[in-house]
Every structure is written in structure tokens, then in C-alpha cells.
C-alpha positions in Angstrom: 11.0 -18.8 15.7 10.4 -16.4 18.8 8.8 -13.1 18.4 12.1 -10.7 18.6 13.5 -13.2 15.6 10.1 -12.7 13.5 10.3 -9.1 14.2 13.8 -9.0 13.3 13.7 -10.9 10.1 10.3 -9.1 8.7 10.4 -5.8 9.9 11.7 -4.5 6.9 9.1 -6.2 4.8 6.0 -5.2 7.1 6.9 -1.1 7.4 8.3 -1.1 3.4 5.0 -2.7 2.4 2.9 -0.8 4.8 4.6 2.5 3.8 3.7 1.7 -0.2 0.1 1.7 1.0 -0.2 4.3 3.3 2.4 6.8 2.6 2.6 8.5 5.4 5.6 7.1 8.1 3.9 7.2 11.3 0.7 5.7 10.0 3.4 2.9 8.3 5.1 2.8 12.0 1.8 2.1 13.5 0.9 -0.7 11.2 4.3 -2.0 11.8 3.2 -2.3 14.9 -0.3 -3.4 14.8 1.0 -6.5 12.3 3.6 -8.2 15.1 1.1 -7.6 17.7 -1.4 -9.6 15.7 1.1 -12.0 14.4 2.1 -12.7 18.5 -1.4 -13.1 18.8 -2.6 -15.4 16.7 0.9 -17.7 15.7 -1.2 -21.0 16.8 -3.7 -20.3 13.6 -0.9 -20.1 11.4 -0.6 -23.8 9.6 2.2 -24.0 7.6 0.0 -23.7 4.3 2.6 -20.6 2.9 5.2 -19.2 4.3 5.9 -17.2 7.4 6.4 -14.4 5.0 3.1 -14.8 2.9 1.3 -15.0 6.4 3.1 -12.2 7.4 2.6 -10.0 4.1 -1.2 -10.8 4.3 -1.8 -9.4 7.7 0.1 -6.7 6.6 -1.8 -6.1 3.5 -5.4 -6.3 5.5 -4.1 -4.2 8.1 -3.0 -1.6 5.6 -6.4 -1.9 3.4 -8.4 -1.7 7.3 -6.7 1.5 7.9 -7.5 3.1 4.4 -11.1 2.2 4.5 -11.3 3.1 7.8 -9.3 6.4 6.8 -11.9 6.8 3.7 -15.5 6.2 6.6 -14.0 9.2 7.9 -13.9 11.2 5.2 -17.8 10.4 3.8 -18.6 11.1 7.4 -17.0 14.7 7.4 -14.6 14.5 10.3 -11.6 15.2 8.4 -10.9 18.6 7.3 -12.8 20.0 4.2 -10.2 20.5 1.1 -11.8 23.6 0.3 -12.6 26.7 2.2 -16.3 27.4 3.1 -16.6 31.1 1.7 -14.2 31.6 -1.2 -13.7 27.8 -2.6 -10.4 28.3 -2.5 -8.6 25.1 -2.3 -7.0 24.4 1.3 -5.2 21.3 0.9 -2.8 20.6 -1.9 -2.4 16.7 -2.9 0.5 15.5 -0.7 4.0 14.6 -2.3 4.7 11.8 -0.9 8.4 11.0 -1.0 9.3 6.9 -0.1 12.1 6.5 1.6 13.7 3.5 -1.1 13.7 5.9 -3.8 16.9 7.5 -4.9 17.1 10.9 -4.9 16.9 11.8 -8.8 13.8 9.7 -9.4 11.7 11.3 -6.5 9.6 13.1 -8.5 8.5 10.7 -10.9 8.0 8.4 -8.0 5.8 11.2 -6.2 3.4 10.9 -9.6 3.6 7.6 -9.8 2.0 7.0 -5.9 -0.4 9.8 -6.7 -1.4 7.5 -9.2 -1.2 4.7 -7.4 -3.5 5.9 -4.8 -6.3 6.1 -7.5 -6.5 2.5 -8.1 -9.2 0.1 -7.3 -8.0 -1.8 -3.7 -7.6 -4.7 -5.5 -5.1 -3.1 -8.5 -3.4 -1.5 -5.8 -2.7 -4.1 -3.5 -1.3 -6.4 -6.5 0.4 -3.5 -8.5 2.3 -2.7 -5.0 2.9 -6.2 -4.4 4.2 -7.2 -7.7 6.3 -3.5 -8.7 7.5 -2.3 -5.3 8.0 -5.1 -3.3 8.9 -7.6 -6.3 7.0 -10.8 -5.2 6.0 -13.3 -7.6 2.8 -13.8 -9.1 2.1 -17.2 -7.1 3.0 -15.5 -3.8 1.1 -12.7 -4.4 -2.0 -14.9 -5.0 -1.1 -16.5 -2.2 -1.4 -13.7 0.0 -4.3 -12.0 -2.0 -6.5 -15.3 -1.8 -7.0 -16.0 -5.6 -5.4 -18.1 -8.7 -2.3 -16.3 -10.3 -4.8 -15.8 -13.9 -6.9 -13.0 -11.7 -3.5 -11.6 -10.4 -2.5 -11.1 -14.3 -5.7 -9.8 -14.7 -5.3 -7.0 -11.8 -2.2 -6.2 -12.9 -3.0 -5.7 -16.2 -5.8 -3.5 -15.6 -3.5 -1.6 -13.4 -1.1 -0.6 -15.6 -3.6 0.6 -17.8 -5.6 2.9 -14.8 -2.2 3.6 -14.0 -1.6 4.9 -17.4 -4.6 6.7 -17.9 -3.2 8.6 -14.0 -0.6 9.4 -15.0 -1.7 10.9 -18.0 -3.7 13.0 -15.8 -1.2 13.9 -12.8 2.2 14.1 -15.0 2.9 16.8 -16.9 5.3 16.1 -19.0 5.3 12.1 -19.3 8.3 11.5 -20.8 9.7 8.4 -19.9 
């Protein structure tokens, strides 16, 4: 398979997945990117072991996590914008609503909490919980991509849904399901 077909065929997949992490288009865009350029780059190391889409997922899945930690340096280091004003305290920043772009219409709000929440988890619940609930892989794929035995991936996800619980507690309101 050339390089327009892998594009082509896992666009889709890269920016979606990319876009669950990040939540901000051009930074998903960018990854988008980033991923095919590495994916032309190093097509000899892939071996057959899982499939094009696992290899693919998993470069997508570092990139993303690369970006956020690299995002997060950046913040301990004080180069981003303080979220509160010098003088008065006042909060400057609000927490940002992220709307993604899959989600209908009527269920954008509980979707904005639920990626607020989302963004609170450990790198590890995150990456399976985003895996495994937004982009619907199976457990033994996403342990493929993830590096570990489909037990710790029950494990993650489990702990997830409880941190993601206890968020949502927090962040929502009026939980009513």
C-alpha cells in the first residue's frame, strides 16, 4: 500500500483519535500530520506483527501523549499564560468547552463534561478509556497498541470509569443520566 492509499484509508482514524486526546482541531490537524510523516518514514520497521491499523493507532497514540506532555513541560515552566490575574486573582481563563465534532448535537453538553473529565485521568486511563469508548477498539487491539496483556487493559479501564465517576461528580452539575 502507497502513502496517498494509507493516508486515504486511516485519515479518519488518525485525526478522530488525535482529536479525543487533544481537543483542540488544529493541534489534532497537526498530529494528523506529524503521524503519516512518521508512518512514511519509518514503513521498513513496520513487521507485520499487528496490523497496519494498530501500527498506525500507536504512533498516533505516542504522538498525541508527546504533544500533551510536552504541552504540560510548558506549563510547570511558566510559558503559557497564567489562569489568574496577578493583582486581583481573578480568574482569567475559563476551562474550555470542548465540543467534538462526532457528537450529535443534543448530547454536546454532556459530552463537553464528559472530556473535561476525561482530561483528568492518569495517561494511561485516558489513553485506554479513549481507545476502548470513543474509538470502539477491542480489548486485544488496544493492548496491542498500548504494549500490555488485555488483564491490565481491564484493569485501566476499570479504574477509569471510576476516576471518571468521581469527575464527573465534580464537573457535572446535575448528573442525571
Amino acid at each position: 500500500m502507497n502513502l496517498e492509499q494509507l493516508i486515504e484509508n486511516y485519515k479518519d482514524l488518525v485525526f478522530n483519535t488525535a482529536i479525543s486526546f487533544l481537543q483542540q482541531q488544529e493541534e489534532a490537524e497537526d498530529i494528523t500530520q506529524e503521524v503519516f510523516i512518521e508512518v512514511f518514514q519509518s514503513q521498513d520497521k513496520f513487521k507485520g506483527q499487528s496490523s497496519i491499523s494498530t501500527w498506525i493507532y500507536r504512533i498516533t497514540v505516542n504522538k498525541c501523549l508527546d504533544h500533551l506532555r510536552a504541552k504540560k513541560r510548558q506549563k510547570r515552566f511558566g510559558f503559557l499564560t497564567s489562569l489568574f490575574h496577578p493583582e486581583s486573582g481573578e480568574v482569567l481563563h475559563e476551562v474550555s468547552h470542548f465540543d467534538h465534532p462526532g457528537i450529535e448535537l443534543e448530547k454536546k453538553e454532556k459530552a463537553r463534561y464528559l472530556f473535561q473529565a476525561i482530561e483528568q485521568l492518569p495517561e494511561s486511563q485516558k489513553t485506554a478509556f479513549i481507545l476502548s469508548h470513543i474509538e470502539e477498539l477491542p480489548q486485544k487491539e488496544i493492548a496491542e497498541i498500548m504494549q500490555s496483556s488485555v488483564k491490565a487493559i481491564e484493569s485501566l479501564l476499570q479504574r477509569a470509569k471510576a476516576n471518571l465517576r468521581k469527575e464527573l461528580e465534580k464537573i457535572y452539575p446535575d448528573r442525571r443520566n
